[in-house]
C-alpha positions as CSV (number, residue, x, y, z in Angstrom):
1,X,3.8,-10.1,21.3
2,X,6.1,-7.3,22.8
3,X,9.3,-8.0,20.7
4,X,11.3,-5.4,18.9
5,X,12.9,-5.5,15.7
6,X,16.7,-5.2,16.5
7,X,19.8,-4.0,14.1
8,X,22.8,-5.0,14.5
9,X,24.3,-2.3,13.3
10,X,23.2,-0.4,15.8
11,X,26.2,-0.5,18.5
12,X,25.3,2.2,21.1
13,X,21.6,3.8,19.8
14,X,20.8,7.5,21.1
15,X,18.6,7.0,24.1
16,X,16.6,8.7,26.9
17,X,17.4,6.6,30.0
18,X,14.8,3.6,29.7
19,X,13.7,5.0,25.8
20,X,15.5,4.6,22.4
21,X,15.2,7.7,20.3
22,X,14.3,5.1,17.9
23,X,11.6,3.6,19.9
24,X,10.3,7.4,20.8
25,X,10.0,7.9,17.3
26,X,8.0,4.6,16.6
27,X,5.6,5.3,19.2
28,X,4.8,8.8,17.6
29,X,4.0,7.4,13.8
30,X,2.4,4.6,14.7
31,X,-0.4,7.5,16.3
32,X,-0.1,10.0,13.9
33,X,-0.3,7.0,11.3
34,X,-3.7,6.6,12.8
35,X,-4.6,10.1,13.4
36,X,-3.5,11.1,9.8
37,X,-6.6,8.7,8.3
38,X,-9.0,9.6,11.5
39,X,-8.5,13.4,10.8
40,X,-7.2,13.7,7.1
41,X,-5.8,17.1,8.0
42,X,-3.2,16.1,10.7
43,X,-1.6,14.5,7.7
44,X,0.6,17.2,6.8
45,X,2.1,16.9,10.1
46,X,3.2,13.1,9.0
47,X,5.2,15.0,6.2
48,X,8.2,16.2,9.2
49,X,8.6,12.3,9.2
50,X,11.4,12.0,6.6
51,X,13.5,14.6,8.3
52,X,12.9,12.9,11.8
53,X,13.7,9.9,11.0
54,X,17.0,10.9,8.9
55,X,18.4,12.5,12.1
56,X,17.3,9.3,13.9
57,X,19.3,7.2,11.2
58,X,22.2,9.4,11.8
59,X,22.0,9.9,15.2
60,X,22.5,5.9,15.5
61,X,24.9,5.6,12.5
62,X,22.5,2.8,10.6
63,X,20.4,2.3,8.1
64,X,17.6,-0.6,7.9
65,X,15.9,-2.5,4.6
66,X,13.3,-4.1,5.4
67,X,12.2,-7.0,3.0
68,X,8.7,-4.9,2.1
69,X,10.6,-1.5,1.4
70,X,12.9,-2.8,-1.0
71,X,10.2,-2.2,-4.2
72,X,9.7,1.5,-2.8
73,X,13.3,2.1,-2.7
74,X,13.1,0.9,-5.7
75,X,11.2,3.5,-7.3
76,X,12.6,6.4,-4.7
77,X,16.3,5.1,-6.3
78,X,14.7,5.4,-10.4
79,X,13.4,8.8,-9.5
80,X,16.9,9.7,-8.6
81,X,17.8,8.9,-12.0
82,X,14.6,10.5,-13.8
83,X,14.8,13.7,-11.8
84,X,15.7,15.7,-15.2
85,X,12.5,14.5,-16.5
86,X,9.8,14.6,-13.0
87,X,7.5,17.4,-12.3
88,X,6.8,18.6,-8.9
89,X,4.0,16.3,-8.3
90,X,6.7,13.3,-9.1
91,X,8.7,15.0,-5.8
92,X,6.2,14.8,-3.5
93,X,5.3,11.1,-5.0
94,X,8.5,10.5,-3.8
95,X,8.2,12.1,-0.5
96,X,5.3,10.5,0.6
97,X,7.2,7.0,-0.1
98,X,9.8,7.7,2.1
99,X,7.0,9.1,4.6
100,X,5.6,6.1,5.0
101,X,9.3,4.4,4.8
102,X,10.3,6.5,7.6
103,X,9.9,4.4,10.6
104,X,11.2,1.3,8.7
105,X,14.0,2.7,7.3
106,X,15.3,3.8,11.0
107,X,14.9,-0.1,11.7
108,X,14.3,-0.5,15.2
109,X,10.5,-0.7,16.4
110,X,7.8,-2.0,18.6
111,X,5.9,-4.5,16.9
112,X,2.5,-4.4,18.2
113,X,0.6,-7.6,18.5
114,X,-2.6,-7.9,16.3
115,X,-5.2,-7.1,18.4
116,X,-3.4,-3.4,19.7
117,X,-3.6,-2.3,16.1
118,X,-6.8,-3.6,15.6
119,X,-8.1,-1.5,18.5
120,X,-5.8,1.6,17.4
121,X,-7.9,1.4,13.8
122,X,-11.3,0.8,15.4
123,X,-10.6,4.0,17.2
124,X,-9.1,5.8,14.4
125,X,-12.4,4.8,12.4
126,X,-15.0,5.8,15.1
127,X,-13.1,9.0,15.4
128,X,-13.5,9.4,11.6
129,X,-17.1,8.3,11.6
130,X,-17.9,10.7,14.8
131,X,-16.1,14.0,13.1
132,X,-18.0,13.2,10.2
133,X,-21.3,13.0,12.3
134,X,-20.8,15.9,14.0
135,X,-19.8,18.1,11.2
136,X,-22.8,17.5,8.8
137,X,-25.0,16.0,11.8
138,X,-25.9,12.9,13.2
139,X,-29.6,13.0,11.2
140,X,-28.4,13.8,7.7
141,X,-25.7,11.0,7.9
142,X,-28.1,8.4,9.3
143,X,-31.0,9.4,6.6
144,X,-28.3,9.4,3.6
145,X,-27.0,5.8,5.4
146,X,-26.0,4.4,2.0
147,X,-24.0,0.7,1.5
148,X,-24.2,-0.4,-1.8
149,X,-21.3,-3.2,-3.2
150,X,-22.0,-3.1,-6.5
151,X,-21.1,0.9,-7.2
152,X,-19.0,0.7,-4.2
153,X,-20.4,3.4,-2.0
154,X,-20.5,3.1,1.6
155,X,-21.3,5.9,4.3
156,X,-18.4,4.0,6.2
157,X,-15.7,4.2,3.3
158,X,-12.8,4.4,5.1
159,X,-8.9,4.1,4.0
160,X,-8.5,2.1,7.2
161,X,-10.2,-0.8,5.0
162,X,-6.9,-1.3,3.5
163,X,-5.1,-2.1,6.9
164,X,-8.4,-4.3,7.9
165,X,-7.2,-6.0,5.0
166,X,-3.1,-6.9,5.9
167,X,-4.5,-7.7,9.6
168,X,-7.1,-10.5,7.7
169,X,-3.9,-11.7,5.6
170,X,-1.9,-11.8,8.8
171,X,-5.0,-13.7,11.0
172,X,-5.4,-16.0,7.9
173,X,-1.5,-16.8,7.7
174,X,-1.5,-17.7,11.3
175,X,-5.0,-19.9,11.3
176,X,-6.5,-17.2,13.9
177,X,-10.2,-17.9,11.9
178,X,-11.9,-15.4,14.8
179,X,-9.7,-12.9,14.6
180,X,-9.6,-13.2,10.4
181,X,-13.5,-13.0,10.7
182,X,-13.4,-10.0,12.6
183,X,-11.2,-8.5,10.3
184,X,-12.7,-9.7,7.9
185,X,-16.2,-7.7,8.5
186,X,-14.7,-4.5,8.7
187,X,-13.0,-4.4,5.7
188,X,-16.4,-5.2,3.9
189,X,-18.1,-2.4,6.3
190,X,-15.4,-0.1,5.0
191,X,-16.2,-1.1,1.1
192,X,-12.9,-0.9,-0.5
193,X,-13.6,-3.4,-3.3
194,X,-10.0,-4.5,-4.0
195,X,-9.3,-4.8,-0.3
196,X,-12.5,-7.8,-0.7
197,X,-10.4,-9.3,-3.7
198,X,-7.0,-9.1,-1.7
199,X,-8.0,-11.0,1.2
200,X,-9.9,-13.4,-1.2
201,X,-7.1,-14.1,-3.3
202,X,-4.4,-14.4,-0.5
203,X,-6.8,-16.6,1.4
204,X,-7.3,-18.8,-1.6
205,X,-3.6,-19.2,-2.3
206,X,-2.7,-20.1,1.5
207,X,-4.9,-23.3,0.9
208,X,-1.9,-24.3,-1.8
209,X,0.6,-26.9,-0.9
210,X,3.5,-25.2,0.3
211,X,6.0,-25.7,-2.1
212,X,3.5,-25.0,-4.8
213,X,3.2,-21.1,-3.0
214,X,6.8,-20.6,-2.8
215,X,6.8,-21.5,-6.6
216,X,4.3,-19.4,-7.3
217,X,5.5,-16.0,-4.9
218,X,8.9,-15.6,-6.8
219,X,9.3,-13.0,-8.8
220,X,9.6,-13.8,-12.5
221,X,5.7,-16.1,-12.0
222,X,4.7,-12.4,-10.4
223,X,6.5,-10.4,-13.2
224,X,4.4,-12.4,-16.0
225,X,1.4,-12.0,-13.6
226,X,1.9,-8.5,-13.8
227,X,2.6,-8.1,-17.2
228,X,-0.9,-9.6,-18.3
229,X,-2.7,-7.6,-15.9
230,X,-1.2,-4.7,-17.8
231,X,-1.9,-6.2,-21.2
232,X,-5.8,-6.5,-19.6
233,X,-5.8,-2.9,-18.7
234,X,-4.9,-1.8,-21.4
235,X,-7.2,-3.2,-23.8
236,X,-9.7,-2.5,-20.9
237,X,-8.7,1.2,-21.9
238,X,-8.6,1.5,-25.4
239,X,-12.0,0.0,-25.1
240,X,-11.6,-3.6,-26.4
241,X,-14.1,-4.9,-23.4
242,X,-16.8,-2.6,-23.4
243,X,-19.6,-4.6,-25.4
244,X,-18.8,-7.7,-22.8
245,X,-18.8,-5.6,-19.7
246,X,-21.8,-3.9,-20.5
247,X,-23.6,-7.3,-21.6
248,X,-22.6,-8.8,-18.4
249,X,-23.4,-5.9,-15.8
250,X,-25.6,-3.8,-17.7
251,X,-22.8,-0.9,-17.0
252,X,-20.6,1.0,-19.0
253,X,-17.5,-0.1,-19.0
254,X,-16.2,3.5,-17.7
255,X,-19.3,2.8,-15.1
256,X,-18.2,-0.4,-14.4
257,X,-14.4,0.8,-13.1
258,X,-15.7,3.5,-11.5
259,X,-14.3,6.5,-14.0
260,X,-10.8,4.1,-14.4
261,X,-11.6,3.7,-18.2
262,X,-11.4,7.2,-19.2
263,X,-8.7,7.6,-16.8
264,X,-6.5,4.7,-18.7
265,X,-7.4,5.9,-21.8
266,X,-5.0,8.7,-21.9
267,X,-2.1,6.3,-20.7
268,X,-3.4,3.9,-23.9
269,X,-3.1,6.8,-26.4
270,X,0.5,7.7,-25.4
271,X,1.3,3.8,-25.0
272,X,0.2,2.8,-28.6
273,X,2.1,5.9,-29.7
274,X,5.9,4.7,-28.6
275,X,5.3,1.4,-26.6
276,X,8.9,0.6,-27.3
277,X,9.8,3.1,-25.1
278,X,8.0,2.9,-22.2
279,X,9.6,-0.8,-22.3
280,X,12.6,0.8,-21.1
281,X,12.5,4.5,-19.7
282,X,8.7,6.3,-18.8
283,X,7.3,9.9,-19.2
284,X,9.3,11.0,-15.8
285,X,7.8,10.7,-12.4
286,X,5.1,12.5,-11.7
287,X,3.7,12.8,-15.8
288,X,0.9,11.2,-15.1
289,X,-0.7,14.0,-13.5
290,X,0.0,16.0,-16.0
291,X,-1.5,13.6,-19.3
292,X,-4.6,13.1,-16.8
293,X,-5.2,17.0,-17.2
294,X,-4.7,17.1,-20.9
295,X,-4.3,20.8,-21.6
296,X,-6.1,21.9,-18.9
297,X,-4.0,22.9,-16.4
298,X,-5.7,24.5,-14.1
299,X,-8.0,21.2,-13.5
300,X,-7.2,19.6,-10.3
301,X,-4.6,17.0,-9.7
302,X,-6.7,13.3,-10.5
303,X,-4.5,10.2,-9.5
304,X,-4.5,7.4,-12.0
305,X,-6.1,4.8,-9.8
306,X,-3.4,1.9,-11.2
307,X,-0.2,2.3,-9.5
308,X,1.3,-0.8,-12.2
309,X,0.1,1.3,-14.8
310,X,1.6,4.5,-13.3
311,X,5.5,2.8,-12.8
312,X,5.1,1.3,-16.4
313,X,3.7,5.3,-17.7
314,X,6.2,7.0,-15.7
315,X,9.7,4.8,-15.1
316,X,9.0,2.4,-18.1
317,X,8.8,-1.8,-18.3
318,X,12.2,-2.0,-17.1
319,X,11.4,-0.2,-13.3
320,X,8.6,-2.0,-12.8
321,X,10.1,-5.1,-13.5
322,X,13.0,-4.5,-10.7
323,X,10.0,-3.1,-8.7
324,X,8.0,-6.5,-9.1
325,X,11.7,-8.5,-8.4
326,X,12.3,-6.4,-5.1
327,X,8.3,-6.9,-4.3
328,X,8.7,-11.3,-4.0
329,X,12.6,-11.0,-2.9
330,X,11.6,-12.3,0.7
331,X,12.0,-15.8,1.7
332,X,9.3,-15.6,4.2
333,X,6.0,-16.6,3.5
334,X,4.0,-14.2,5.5
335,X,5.9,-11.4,4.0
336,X,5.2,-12.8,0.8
337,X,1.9,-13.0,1.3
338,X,1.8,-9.1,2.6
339,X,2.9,-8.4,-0.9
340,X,0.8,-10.4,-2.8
341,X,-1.8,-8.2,-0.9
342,X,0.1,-5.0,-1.8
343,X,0.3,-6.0,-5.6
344,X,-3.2,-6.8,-5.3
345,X,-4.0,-3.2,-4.7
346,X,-1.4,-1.5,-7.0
347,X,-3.2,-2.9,-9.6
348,X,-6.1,-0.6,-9.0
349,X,-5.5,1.6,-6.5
350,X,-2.6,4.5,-5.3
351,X,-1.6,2.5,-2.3
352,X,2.1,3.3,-4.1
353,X,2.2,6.9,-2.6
354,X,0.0,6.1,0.9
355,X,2.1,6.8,3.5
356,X,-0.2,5.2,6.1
357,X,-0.2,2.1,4.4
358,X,3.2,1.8,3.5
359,X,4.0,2.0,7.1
360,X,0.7,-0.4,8.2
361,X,2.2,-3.1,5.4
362,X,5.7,-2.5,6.5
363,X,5.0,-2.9,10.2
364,X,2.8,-5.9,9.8
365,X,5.3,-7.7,7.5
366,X,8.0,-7.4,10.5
367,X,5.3,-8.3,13.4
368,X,4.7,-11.9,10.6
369,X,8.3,-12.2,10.6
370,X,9.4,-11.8,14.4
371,X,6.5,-14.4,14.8
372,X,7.6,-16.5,12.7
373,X,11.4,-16.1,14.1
374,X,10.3,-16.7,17.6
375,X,8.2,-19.8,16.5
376,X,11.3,-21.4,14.8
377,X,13.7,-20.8,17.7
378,X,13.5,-22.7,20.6
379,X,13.3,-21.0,23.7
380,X,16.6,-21.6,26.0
381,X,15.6,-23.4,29.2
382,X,16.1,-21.2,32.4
């Protein structure tokens, strides 16, 4: 598939004979996407993105919203409003949304087929995986080989296990079983445990009658989902299933969510202190840093590891429910399916504020959606 995503908006684009400025700018985040998780430090270059693509927007006199960028807009639009109360980790929360909006937001790109961005993440990874061999050596990596599901540990750990998991999702929405299997095994050789449950659950649901999946992917079903997910966490943090977790898994319930309990349990206290307010306004953006620290300021900055959790602690009940709404607004399917993958990992996970994988879930959403254009539309004879 060699389509691009078109605007109409977009009368007379900026160009460089045969090359959009646009399209030049596509081709350059979609490899420093990849570089960015190859070699974590090239991504601080990815953080010029915002700027480049605000001169692209202008320079073609349009703006593009995407189906899957409406819930990030979302928060980037309540931050606006909160800015008396955020911090300067709540700004660069914000920055690194509209990072990995950048190339979506400018709304013209090329939308690779599956198997090109498969290759591009298999690279990225062996790059990854070869840096890391060669900076500690090859023998100490290979004796230390560890892969263990059940603490989640893997020498091959890799954030690219999240986009493994969108290009499953995508493979399983278009019955490609062999390309779903391949994808399949290296998001389990990457070990991201909520990646496993993601493709699971959004393989499980595809297997529904249709009209029962629609039903189910609209926002208010999702918006009561949410909500008693959160009610779950947060007896999960105040400690209300710690006898059963430990009976059933011989863990400590901290143990068991990998350091999330102790984590949550600072959002609990301040929750059960006003929980009528954080029904309609949060802390401010960014506060969660700061309650995570206590009154040690000079411990480093420890993410919260629930990005739910995080909108309802930091924007209040109210955000995240317009978030959740914006989230199943689409009336396609296989975008809805993308973001019952990408609520999947907000629950646990600080997918909100990657920039790599707000662009991956972004770009794969259009490639579902031109697919699923071009499979509706008959082709014109001649």
């Amino acid at each position: 598939m060699n389509s691009m995503e078109h605007v109409a908006s977009y009368k007379k684009p900026v160009s460089f004979g045969a090359l959009r400025l646009d399209e030049v700018f596509g081709y350059v985040v979609f490899v420093g996407m990849i570089a960015s998780v190859a070699l974590p430090p090239l991504r601080y270059l990815n953080y010029l993105l915002p700027l480049i693509g605000l001169l692209v927007v202008l320079a073609n006199r349009g703006m593009h919203v995407p189906d899957l960028a409406r819930p990030y807009l979302v928060v980037v639009l309540a931050s606006l409003v909160l800015m008396p109360f955020a911090n300067g980790e709540g700004v660069k929360d914000i920055y690194l949304i509209l990072t990995g909006l950048s190339v979506a937001l400018v709304g013209f790109r090329q939308l690779w087929p599956w198997r090109t961005i498969l290759i591009a993440v298999l690279l990225g990874l062996a790059v990854n995986f070869a840096l890391v061999g060669a900076y500690n050596g090859w023998n100490a990596v290979l004796s230390h080989f560890t892969f263990d599901v059940a603490t989640s540990r893997s020498t091959l750990e890799s954030g690219f296990s999240y986009v493994f998991g969108l290009l499953a999702v995508w493979a399983a929405y278009t019955r490609r079983w062999r390309s779903f299997a391949v994808a399949l095994v290296f998001a389990f050789l990457t070990l991201k445990r909520i990646v496993m449950l993601g493709i699971l659950i959004c393989l499980v649901v595809q297997f529904m009658p249709r009209t029962w999946l629609l039903r189910l992917l609209k926002p208010i079903p999702m918006m009561m989902a949410n909500a008693l997910f959160l009610v779950l966490i947060l007896s999960y943090g105040s400690g209300s299933f710690d006898a059963m977790i430990h009976e059933l898994t011989s863990q400590s319930a901290n143990q068991f969510g990998m350091g999330r309990q102790v984590l949550y349990s600072y959002i609990v206290a301040d929750f059960f202190r006003e929980p009528w307010r954080f029904l309609f306004m949060g802390m401010g953006p960014g506060e969660a840093y700061d309650v995570l620290k206590g009154s040690m300021s000079w411990v480093r900055k420890e993410n919260l590891h629930g990005d739910t959790l995080k909108i309802l602690y930091e924007y209040g009940g109210v955000v995240l429910g317009v978030f959740i709404w914006a989230l199943y607004s689409s009336r396609r399917l296989g975008v809805l399916l993308i973001a019952l993958y990408t609520n999947i990992l907000l629950l646990t996970d600080n997918t909100l504020i990657y920039p790599f994988y707000i662009y991956f879930a972004t770009l794969v959403a259009a490639c579902i959606a031109a697919d699923d254009d071009a499979t509706a539309t008959p082709k014109s004879a001649g």
